[in-house]
N, C-alpha and C positions, 0 to 999 in steps of 0.2 A: 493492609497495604504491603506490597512488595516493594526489595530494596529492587533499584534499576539496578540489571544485569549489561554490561556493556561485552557482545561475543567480542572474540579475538580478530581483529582486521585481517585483509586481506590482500597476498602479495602476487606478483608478478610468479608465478612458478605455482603456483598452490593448486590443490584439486578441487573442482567445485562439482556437487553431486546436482544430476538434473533430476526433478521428480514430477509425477502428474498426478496430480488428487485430486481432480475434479473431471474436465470431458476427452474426451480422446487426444492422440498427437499422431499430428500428422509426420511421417518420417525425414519426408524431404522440408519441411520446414525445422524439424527436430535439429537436422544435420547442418542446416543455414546456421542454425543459432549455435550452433556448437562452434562449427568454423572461427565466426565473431568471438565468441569468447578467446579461444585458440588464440586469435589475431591479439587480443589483450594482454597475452601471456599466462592464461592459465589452461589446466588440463579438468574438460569438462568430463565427468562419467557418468550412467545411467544403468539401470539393469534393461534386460534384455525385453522382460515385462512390460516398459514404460510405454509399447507400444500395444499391448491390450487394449479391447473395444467390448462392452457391455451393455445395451441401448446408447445412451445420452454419457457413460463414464466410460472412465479410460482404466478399465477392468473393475473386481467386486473391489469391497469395502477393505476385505481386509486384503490383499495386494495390495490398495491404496496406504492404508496404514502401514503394512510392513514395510514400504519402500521408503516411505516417510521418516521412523522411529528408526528405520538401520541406515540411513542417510544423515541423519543427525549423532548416531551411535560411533560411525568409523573414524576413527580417530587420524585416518588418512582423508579426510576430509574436511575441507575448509569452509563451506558454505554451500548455500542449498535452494538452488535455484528452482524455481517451478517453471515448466514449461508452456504452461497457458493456463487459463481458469477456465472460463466456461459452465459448469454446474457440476455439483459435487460434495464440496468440501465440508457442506451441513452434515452427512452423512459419515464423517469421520470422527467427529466431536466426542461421541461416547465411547468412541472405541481407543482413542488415542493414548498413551499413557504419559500423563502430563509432566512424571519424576524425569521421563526420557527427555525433553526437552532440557526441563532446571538443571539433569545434571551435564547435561551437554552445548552449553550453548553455542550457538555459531547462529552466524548472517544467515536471515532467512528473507526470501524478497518473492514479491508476487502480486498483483495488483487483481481487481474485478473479484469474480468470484473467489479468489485466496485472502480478499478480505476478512472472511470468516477465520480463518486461521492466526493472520496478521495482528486481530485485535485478541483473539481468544489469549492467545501464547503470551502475546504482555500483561494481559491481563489479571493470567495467574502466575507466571514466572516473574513478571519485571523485566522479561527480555526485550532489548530494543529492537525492532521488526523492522525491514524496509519494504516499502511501498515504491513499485521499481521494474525496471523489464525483466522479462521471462523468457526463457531462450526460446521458445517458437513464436516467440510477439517480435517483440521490439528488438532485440537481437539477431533477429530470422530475418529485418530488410533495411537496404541503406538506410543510413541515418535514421535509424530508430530508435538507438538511445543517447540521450544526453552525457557525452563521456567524462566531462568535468565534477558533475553531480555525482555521476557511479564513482569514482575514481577518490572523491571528498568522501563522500559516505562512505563506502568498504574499505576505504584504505586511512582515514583517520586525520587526514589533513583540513580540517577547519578552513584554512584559510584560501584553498581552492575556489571553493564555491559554499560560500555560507548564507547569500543572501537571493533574494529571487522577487524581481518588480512586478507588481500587480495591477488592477484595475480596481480603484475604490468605490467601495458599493456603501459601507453605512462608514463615518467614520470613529475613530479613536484609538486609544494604544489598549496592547494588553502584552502579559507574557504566562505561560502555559507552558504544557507539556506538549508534542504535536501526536496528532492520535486519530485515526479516522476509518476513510477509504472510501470504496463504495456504493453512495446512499441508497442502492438497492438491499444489498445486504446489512448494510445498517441496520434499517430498519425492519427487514426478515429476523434479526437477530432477537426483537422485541418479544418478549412475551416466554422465551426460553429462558433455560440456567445459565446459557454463552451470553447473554446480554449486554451491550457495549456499555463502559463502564467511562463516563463522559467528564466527569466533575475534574474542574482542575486544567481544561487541555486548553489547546487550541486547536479547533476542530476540521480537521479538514475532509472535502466530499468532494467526489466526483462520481459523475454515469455517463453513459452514453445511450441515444437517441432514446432521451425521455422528453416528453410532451410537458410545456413549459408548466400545464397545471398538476402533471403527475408529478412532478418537484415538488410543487407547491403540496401536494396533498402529504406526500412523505415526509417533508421537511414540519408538517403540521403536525401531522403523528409522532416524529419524536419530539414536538412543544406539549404536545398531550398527556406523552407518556413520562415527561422530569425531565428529560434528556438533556435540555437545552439548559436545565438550572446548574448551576455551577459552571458552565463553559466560559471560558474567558474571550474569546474571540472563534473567529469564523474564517477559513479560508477555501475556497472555491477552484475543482480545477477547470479544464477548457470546456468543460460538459459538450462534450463530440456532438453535434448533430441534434441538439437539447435547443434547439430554436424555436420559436414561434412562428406557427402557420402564413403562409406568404397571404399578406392582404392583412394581419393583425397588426391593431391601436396599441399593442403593447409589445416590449420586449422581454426576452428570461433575467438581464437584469433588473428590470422595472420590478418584477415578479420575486425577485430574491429579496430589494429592498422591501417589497409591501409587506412580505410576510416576516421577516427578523428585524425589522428596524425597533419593535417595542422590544426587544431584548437588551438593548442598552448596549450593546457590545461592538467591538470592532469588527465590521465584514469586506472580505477583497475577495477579487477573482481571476483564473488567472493562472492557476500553478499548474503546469504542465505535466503532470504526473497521470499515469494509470490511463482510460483511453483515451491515448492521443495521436496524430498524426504520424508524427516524428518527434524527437529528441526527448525522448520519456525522461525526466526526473526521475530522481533516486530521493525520497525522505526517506526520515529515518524517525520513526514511532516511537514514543516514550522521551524523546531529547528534547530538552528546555531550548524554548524558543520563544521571537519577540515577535509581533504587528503593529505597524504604525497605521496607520490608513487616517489620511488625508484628505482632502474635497479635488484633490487634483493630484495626488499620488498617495499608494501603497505599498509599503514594504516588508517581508517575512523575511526573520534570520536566524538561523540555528547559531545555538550562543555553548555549544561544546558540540567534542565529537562524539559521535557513533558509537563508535569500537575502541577496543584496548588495544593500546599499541605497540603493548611492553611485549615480551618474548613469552611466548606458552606452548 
């Protein structure tokens, strides 16, 4: 087990390094999201590369790596934002060097496909990871990110925004570590040496436009594979576009209860993080957190900060 790593917060004036390890980026959305950051008060950088195209990635492997490992390395830089996900990031895993990370930490955020990275890097660091907008997503168009959340999460204030209401799906309390992302990669992660490493959390998943039984089937696969033993609770995000065919007897909540309710455990839905319309949440991975879930409300609350707030 690793000790939790909490990176250095993040202030108004600081430099954040934009990177892409997984599908292409597109420029004029690149520059959207930079803008936004801008507007925030910080000074976004990138190399010049980040704009590479290789089929399906946003240049080879090792560009993806370099830009990664010397993004976390400059000591002029504050945090490390990914520009989008998309497909990729599997292909980094061997190549990465995992000392670069532990001896450097800083804020790392990225939702979808950088799930792969998100769970990996706490996995074996203890670093606490955000699951969170990425400068050509959510940052790239009005109101894409949730500013209170970003703002709680990288900059260390707890008391901004610590709690977040849900929709209750099975009831009861739990508290956990919060750890997840999403459930596409999740469960791609199975069967590798990256394998998501569950025991202890509260679990949180989100996808988008999956077919209410292709959930059901993943969400089965890791009941299969241990996954779900030791989790303490469950939390759900807005699953984009994860509905049930027009004319079905059932719903994707119906669907979530039928398959975790013999887990015993507390499930909600509901956290606005990772694909979402608008106001992307910012968690923050590896931090002790609570669920209540009720037959008529649900609550999640991160019970410390993120980041360190002390001077480094």
């Amino acid at each position: 087990m690793n000790s939790l790593i909490k990176p250095p917060c993040l202030r108004r004036g600081d430099r954040v390094g934009i990177i892409a390890p997984a599908s292409p980026v597109e420029a004029n959305r690149l520059e959207a999201g930079c803008d936004a950051l801008r507007n925030l008060g910080y000074e976004p950088i990138y190399e010049d590369s980040i704009l590479s195209s290789d089929l399906f990635f946003a240049g080879s492997v090792q560009r993806r790596v370099r830009e990664l490992e010397e993004m976390f390395a400059r000591p002029d830089v504050r945090a490390v934002i990914c520009a989008r996900g998309g497909y990729g990031c599997n292909y980094l895993l061997p190549h990465i060097n995992i000392e670069v990370i532990r001896r450097y930490p800083k804020i790392f955020v990225g939702y979808s496909d950088v799930t792969t990275l998100l769970t990996w890097f706490h996995d074996q660091t203890g670093l606490v990871t955000f699951h969170g907008p990425m400068a050509a997503t959510s940052f790239a168009v009005a109101h894409g990110v949730d500013i209170p959340s970003w703002q709680a999460k990288t900059g260390g204030d707890i008391e901004l925004q610590s709690s977040t209401l849900l929709t209750p799906v099975v009831p009861g309390r739990a508290e956990g570590k919060l750890y997840g992302g999403c459930l596409s990669m999740l469960v791609a992660s199975l069967g590798t040496p990256y394998a998501i490493q569950t025991k202890g959390t509260i679990l949180f998943i989100e996808d988008v436009a999956t077919k209410p039984y292709q959930v059901d089937r993943m969400l089965t696969q890791l009941k299969l594979a241990g996954k779900f033993a030791g989790v303490r609770g469950i939390v759900f995000g807005d699953m984009t576009d994860c509905k049930a065919p027009a004319g079905s007897s059932y719903t994707l909540l119906e669907v979530l209860q039928r398959c975790l309710r013999d887990l015993d455990i507390p499930v909600a839905f509901g956290a606005r993080s990772g694909h979402v319309e608008h106001g992307n949440l910012t968690l923050a991975f590896g931090v002790p957190a609570s669920l209540v879930v009720e037959h008529d409300f649900a609550l999640a609350t991160t019970l410390e900060p993120a980041v360190c707030t002390t001077s480094s």
